[in-house]
C-alpha positions as CSV (number, residue, x, y, z in Angstrom):
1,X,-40.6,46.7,-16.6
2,X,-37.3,45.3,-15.0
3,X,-37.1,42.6,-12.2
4,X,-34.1,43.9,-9.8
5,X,-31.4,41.0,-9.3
6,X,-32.3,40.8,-6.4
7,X,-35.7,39.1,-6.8
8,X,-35.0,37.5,-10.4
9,X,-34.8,34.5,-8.2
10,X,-38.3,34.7,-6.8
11,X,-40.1,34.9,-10.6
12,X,-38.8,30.8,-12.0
13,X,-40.1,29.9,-8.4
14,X,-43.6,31.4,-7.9
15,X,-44.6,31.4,-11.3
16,X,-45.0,27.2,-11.5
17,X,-46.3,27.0,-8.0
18,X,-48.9,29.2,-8.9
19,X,-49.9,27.8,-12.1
20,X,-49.7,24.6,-9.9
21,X,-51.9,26.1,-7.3
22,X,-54.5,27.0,-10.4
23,X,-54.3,23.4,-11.8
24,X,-54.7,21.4,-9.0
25,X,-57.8,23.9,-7.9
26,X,-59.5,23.2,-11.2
27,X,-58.4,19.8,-11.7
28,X,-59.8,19.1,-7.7
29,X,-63.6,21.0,-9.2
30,X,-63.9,19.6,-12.2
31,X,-63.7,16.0,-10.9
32,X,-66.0,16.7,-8.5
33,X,-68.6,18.1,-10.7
34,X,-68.1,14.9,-13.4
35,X,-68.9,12.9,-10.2
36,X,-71.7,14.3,-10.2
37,X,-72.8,14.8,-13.5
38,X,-72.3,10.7,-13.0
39,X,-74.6,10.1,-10.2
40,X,-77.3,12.1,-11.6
41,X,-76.9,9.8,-14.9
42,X,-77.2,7.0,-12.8
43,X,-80.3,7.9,-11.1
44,X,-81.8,9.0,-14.0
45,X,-81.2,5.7,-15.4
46,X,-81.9,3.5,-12.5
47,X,-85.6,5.2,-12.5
48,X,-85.6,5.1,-16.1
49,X,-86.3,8.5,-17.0
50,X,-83.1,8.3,-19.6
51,X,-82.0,4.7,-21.3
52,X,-78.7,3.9,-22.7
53,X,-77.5,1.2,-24.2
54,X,-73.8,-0.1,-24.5
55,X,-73.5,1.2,-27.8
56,X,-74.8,4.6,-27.4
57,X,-72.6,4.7,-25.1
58,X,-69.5,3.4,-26.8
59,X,-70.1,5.1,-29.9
60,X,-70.3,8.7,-27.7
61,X,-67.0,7.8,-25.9
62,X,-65.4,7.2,-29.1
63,X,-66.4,10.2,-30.7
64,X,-65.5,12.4,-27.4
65,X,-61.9,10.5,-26.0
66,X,-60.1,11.5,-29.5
67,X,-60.5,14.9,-28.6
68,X,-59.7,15.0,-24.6
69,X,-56.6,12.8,-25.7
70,X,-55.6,15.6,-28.2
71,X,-56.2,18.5,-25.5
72,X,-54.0,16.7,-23.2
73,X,-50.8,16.2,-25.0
74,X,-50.9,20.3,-25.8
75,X,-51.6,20.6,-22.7
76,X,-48.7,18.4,-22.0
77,X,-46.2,20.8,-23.8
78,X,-47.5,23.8,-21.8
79,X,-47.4,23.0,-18.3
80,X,-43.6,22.9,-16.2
81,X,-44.9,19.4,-14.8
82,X,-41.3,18.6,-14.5
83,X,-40.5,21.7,-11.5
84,X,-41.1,20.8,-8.1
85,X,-42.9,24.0,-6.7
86,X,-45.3,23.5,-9.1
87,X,-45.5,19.4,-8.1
88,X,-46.0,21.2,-4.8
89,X,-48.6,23.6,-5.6
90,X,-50.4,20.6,-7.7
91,X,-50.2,19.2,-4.6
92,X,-51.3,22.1,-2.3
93,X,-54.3,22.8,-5.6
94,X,-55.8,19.4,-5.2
95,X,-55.3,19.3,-1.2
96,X,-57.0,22.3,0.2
97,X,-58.7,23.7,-3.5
């Protein structure tokens, strides 16, 4: 399948504002759901159905940032962060999503 000339110029443009569009959508969810995956810890804690300490929770962040670091930087290499209509459907994503 051929793109005709004249709409060759449409594909480098849509393509990263739609992937944009798709980030900023999940990025805008998945924050809020970690929100509240947080508050419900909290509670939980404050009426001391769960108990952590500082080191259980030190020695779980350590075992779980390595890993969200690593995802990240390939991450990093995949996404055109550098365009502008995908800054813009980031934007858009996080905005209305």
């Amino acid at each position: 399948m051929t793109v005709p000339p004249e709409f060759a110029w449409i594909v480098p443009v849509v393509i990263p504002f739609i992937i944009g569009l798709l980030v900023g959508f999940i990025v805008k969810r998945t924050v809020k759901w970690i929100f509240c995956v947080v508050a419900l810890v909290l509670v939980l804690a404050a009426t001391g159905y769960v108990s952590f300490t500082f080191q259980d929770i030190y020695d779980s962040a350590m075992n779980f940032l390595p890993k969200i670091i690593e995802t990240g930087t390939g991450l990093k290499d995949v996404l055109p962060y550098s365009s502008a209509t995908f800054l813009i459907g980031l934007a858009l994503g996080l905005w209305k999503g």
